[in-house]
N, C-alpha and C positions, 0 to 999 in steps of 0.2 A: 336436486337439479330441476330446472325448468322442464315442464313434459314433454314444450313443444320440441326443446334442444335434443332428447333421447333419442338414442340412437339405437332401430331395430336394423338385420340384417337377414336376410332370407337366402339362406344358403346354401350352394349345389343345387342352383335352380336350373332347370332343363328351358333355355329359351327358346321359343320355333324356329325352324335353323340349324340347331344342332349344336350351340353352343351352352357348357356348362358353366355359369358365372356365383358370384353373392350379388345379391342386391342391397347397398345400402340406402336404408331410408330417414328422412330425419325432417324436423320441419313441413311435415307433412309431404314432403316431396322424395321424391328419389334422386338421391345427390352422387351416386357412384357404383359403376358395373364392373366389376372385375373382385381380386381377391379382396375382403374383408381387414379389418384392423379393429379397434374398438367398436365394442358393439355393448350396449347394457341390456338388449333381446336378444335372442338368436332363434330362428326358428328354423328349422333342417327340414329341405325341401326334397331333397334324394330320390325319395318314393311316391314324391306326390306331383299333381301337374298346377303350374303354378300360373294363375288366370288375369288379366288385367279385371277388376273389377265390373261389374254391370250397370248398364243402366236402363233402368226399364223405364220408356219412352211413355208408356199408358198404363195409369194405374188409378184408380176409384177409390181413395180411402177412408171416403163417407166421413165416420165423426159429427159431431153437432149432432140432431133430433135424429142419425142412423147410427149413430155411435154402439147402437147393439148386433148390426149387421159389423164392421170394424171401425177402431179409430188408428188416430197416427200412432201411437203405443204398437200396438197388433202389429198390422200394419208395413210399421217399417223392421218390424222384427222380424216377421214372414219375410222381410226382401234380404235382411242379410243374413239369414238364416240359408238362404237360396244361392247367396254368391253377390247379390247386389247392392252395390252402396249410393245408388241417385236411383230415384223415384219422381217423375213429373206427374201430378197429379190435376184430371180433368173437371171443371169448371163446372160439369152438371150435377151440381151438388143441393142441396136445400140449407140455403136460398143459394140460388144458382151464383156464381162467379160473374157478375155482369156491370162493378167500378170498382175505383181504384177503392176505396174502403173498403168493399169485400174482400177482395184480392187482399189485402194485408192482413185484414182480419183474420182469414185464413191463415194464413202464411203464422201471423203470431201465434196462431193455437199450434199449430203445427209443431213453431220452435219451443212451445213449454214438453211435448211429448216423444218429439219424433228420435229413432234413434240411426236413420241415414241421412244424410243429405239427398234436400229434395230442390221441388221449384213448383210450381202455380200455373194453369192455363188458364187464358180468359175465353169465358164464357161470349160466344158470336150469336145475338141475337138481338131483335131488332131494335131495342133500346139501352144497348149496351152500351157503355161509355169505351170505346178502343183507344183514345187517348188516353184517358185518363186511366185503364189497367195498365196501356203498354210504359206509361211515365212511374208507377204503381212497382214495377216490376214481373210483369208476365213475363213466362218463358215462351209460350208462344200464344196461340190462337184458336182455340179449340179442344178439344173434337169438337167441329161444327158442323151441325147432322143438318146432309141433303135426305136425307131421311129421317121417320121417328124413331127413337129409340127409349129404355129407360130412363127417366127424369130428365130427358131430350127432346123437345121439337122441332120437327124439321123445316125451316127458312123455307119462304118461295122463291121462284127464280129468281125475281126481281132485287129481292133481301138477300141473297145470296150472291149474286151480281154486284150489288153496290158493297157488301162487307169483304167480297174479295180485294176490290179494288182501293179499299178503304185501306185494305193491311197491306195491301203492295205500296200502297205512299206511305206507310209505318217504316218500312221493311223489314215488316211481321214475317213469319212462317206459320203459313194456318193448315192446320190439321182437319180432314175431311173424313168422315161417316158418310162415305157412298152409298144408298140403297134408293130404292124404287119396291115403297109394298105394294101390295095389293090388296084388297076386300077377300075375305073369303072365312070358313071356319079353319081358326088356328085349334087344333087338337091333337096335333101330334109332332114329331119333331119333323116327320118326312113333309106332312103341310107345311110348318114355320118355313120347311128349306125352297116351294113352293112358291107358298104368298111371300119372302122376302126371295128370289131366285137369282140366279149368275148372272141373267139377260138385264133383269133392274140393275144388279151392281154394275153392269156395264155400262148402260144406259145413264145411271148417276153421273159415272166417270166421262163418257161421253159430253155430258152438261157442263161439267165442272171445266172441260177445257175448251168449251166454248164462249164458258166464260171469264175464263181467266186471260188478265195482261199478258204481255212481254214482262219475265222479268220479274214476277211473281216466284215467292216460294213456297211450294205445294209440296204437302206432305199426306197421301195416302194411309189410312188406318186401318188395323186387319182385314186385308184385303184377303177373301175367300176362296181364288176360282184362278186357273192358270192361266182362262183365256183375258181374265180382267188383267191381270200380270201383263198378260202380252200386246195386250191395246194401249196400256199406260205407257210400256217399254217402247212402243212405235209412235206414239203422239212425242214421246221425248216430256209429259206434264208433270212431273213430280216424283217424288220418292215412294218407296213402298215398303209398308208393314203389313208382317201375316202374323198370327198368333202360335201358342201350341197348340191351341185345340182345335186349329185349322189344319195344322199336320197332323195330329197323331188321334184323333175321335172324326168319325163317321155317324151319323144316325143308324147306318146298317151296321154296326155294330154293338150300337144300345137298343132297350128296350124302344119300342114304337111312343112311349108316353113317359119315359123318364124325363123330366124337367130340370135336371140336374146338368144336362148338357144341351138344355134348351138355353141358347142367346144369338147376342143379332151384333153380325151378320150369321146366320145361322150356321153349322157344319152340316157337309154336305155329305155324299155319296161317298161311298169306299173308294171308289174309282176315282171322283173328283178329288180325294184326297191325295192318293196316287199320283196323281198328274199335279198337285200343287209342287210334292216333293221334287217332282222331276225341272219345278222351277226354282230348284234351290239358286244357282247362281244367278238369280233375276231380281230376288229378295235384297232390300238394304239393310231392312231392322228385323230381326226378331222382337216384338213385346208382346206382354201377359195379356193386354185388358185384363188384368185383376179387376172384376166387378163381385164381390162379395153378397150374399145373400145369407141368411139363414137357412136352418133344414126346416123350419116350421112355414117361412117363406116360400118357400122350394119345395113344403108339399100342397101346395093349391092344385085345385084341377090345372090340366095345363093351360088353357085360356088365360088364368088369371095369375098363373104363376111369374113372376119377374122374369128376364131376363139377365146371364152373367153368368160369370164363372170363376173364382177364386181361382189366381195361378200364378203370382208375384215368387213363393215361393218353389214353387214347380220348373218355373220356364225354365232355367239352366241348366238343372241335374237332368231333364228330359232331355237335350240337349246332349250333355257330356254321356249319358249311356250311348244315344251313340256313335259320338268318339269313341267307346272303347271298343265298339262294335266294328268299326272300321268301317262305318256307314258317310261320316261327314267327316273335315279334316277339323283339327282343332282348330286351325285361324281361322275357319270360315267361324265359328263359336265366337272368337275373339273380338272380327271382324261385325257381325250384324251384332251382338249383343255389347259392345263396349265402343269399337274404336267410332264404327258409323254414326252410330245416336248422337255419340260427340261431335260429328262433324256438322250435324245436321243442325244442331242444338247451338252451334258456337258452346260448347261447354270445354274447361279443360281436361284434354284427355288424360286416364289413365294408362300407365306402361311401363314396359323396363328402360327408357330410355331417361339419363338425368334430366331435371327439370321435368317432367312428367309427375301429375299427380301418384298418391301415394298409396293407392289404393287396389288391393291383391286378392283372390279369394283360391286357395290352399286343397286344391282334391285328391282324395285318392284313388286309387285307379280299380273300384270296387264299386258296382253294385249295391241297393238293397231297394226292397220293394216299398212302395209313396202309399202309407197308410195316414191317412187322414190324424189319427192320435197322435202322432209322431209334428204335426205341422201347427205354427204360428197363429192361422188365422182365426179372426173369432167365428166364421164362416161352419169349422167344423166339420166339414166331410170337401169330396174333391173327388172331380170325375175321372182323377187317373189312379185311382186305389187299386193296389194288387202290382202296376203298371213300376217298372224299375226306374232309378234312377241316381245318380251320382251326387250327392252332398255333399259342400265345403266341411272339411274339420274345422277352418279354420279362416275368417275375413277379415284382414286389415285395413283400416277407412283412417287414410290421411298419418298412415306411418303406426299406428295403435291398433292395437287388438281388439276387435269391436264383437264379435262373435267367435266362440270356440266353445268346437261338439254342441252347435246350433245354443247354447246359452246367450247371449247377448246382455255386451256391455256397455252401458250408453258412455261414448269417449265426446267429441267436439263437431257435431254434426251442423252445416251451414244450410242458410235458404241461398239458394244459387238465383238470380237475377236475371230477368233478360236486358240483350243487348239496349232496349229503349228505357230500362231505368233511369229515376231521376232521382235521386238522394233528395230526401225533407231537408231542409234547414234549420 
């Protein structure tokens, strides 16, 4: 039988809501909710919580001359190992993402390795070709740093001013790296949070909706700080991503010079942490910045140590602990980690509903503690070690079984498009 015609069936699945259905899926899609009939898979859902799949909005997956920090292999197995089957990966890459040849160049390395479906950001600087990525196939536009960041420079007003306005006549969606540094010694992580602080990120975002059109679509990236939340939510300027290691790590609860939870936009104070959580319903996206590093990387003094943090496969199970916890609801899980990024994205959504992509990841309603041996990345350690959290047994990408008990299987994994693609001829 043709693979795409198989027919899997996910069954006595618990929908939110309260309804217990089968889900059959085929053709990649989901084609019928209620009881089952032929099926050449079955996979029994009973005891487990059954998740539209992920999509992590920010992810770093290096390759090419970093290919030892991760590539798409790694990579995209850490993401379905986690629950997630799209990966948009950002532009600041070497050599950075900045025409349409790179942008595909990319993208073709991608499809000899990758084993999720992903998409491509074009790199925003100031001799980037934005025509020619967004005809190219970009998903979006950015991360385009009103700040510096790693293998990032940050645009001046003026370049930042005219590439906003550039991608609003595209009708681009550019993705923003808000900060405001300052001079000073970075030596620790309570400096980094400091010299990069809440009042800069505010002050970024401040700019950024001074300078943006009517009509523009602005998309915030791990945004850090509750009050930045609350300035963005009152200008009405855009959407908002916060990471996990903006919830769930503090400085005051690492070492004063661990460089392992040194990254930018930096994590803040216990308290500021606190108060991020308490903007849970303000959040659109949950994403990782998965930005990978080595440990040989990540032992430099801290001045010179990199910035980042491996967590493509962490974001969800940190997440689903706590759902068990009775801390978050499951839809809000659903909702910022799957259904929003798709909206924001123009991507097709995945779900239980026919015609919805087909793409599910399979939890159990169980615990265990995030040891770095246990994880995907070529990165190799992870600053939520010891820290609990929920793992897929099991991810299905486009109706197939694509990881089970985190092994992964590479099944028919696509480069997803943005809206301003032009087909070659």
């Amino acid at each position: 039988m043709d693979q795409m015609q198989e027919v899997m069936v996910l069954r006595d699945v618990l929908i939110p809501g309260g309804r217990v259905c089968d889900i059959t899926l085929s053709g990649g899609k989901v084609t019928h909710i209620g009881a089952s009939e032929r099926a050449d898979t079955v996979c029994r859902c009973s005891d487990l919580l059954v998740l539209p799949a992920g999509i992590d909005m920010h992810v770093h997956m290096r390759d090419g001359s970093q290919a030892h920090k991760e590539d798409w292999e790694s990579g995209t197995k850490s993401a379905l190992a986690g629950g997630v089957t799209v990966v948009i990966d950002q532009p600041n890459t070497i050599p950075p993402v900045t025409t349409g040849k790179i942008l595909q160049d990319r993208a073709h390395l991608a499809e000899k390795q990758t084993y999720c479906h992903f998409a491509i950001n074009a790199g925003v600087t100031t001799d980037a070709d934005l025509d020619g990525m967004s005809r190219a196939g970009a998903m979006a536009f950015g991360e385009t740093f009103a700040g510096p960041s790693s293998y990032g420079e940050a645009l001046s007003r003026d370049d930042l001013k005219s590439a906003i306005h550039k991608i609003r006549s595209l009708d681009g969606l550019i993705t923003l790296h808000a900060e405001v540094v300052q001079e000073g010694q970075d030596t620790t992580l309570a400096a980094h949070d400091t010299l990069r602080s809440i009042a800069g990120e505010r002050e970024a975002v401040r700019m950024i909706r001074d300078l943006t059109p009517p009509g523009s679509r602005i998309h915030f990236c791990h945004v850090s700080a509750a009050d930045t939340i609350a300035d963005i939510r009152e200008q009405g300027s855009g959407t908002i991503e916060v990471t996990p290691h903006h919830l769930f790590l503090s400085h005051e609860t690492c070492e004063p010079e661990d460089t392992h939870a040194k990254v930018n936009p930096p994590i803040r104070t216990e308290a500021e942490r606190k108060r991020l959580w308490e903007c849970w319903d303000s959040i659109d996206v949950i994403a990782s910045d998965h930005a990978p590093h080595t440990q040989q990387e990540k032992s430099a003094g801290f001045h010179d140590a990199p910035s980042g943090i491996p967590g493509v496969e962490t974001m969800i199970p940190l997440l689903m602990a706590e759902v068990l916890e009775g801390r978050i609801p499951l839809t809000d899980v659903i909702q910022k980690t799957s259904t929003r990024p798709a909206q924001i994205l123009g991507i097709e959504p995945a779900g239980y509903q026919p015609g919805m992509r087909a793409d599910f990841a399979l939890y159990p309603k169980t615990c265990r503690k995030i040891r770095a041996d246990d994880l995907s990345s070529k990165a190799g350690w992870t600053p939520y070690e010891g820290m609990v959290g929920v793992f897929p047994s099991q991810v299905i990408m486009s109706g197939q079984i694509a990881c089970e008990n985190e092994n992964c299987i590479r099944t028919d994994p696509m480069w997803l498009k943005g809206r301003g693609y032009i087909p070659e001829k």
